[in-house]
C-alpha positions in Angstrom: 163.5 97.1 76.0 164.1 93.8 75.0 163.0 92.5 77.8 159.6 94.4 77.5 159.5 93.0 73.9 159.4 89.6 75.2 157.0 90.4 78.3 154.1 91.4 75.2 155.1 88.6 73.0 153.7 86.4 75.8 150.5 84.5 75.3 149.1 85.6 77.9 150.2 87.2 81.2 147.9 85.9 84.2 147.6 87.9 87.4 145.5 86.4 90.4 142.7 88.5 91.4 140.4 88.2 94.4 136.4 87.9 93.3 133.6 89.6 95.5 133.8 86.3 97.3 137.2 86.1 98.4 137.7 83.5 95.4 141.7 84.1 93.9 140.9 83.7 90.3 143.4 83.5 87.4 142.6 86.0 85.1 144.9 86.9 81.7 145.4 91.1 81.2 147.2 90.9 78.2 144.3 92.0 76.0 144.7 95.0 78.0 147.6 96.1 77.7 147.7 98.3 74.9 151.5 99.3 74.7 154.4 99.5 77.7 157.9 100.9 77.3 160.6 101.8 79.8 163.9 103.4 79.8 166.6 104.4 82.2 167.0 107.9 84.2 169.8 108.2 86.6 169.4 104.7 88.3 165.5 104.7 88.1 163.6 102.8 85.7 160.5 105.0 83.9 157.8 102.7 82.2 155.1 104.4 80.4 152.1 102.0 79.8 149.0 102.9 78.4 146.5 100.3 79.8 142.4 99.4 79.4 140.6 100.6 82.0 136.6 100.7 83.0 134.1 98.4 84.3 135.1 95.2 82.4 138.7 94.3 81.5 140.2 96.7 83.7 144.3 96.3 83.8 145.9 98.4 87.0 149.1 99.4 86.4 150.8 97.4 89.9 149.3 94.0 88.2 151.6 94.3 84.7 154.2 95.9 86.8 154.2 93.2 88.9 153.8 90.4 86.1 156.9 91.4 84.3 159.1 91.3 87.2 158.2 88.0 87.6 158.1 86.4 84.2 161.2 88.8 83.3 163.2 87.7 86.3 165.2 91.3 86.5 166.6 92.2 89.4 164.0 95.2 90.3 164.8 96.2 93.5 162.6 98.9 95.6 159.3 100.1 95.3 157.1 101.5 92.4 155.9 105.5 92.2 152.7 105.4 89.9 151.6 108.7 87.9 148.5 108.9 86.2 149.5 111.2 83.0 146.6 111.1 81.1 142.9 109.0 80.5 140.7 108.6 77.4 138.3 106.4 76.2 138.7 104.0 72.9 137.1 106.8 70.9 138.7 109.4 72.6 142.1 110.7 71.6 144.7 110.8 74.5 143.7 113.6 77.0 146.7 114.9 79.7 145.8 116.0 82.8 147.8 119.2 82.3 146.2 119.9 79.0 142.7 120.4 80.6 
C-alpha cells in the first residue's frame, strides 16, 4: 500500500494516448483517479480502483495499471484480469452490477 500511497501523491501521472489522428499525445489521468487500493490473495495482487469515466476525462483501468508499474518499479509479472464491479455517475451513489 505504500507503494499505492506514493503512486497518488504524484503530481501527475501521464499516459500516452493516440488522438483521432494517429497523434501520441501526453495526457495526465490523475484527476481521474478517484481512489486505488490493492492487497494480496494467495500470490495474486487484487486492486480495486474506482476511476472517472464518460465522454471527457475518461481513465481506463489498463492506463493507471500500467502507470504504476512503471513509476512504482515492482516487479509485476503476468498479465492483468479486469472486472467491472460497479458504475455510477458523480451524483449517483455506487450501483453493483449484482445489486440490479
Amino acid at each position: 500500500n505504500a507503494a499505492i500511497k506514493a503512486f497518488l501523491e504524484m503530481p501527475e501521472i501521464l499516459v500516452e494516448r493516440k488522438n483521432k489522428s494517429g497523434e501520441v499525445k501526453k495526457h495526465d489521468i490523475k484527476p481521474g483517479i478517484f481512489s486505488v487500493s490493492g492487497r494480496l490473495n494467495n500470490g495474486t495482487i487484487i486492486i480495486e480502483a474506482e476511476l472517472k469515466t464518460g465522454s471527457s476525462g475518461n481513465v481506463r483501468l489498463e492506463e493507471v495499471l500500467a502507470a504504476f508499474k512503471k513509476i512504482s518499479r515492482l516487479p509485476v509479472r503476468g498479465e492483468f484480469i479486469l472486472y467491472r464491479t460497479g458504475i455510477y455517475t458523480a451524483g449517483e451513489k455506487k450501483r453493483n452490477f449484482c445489486d440490479e
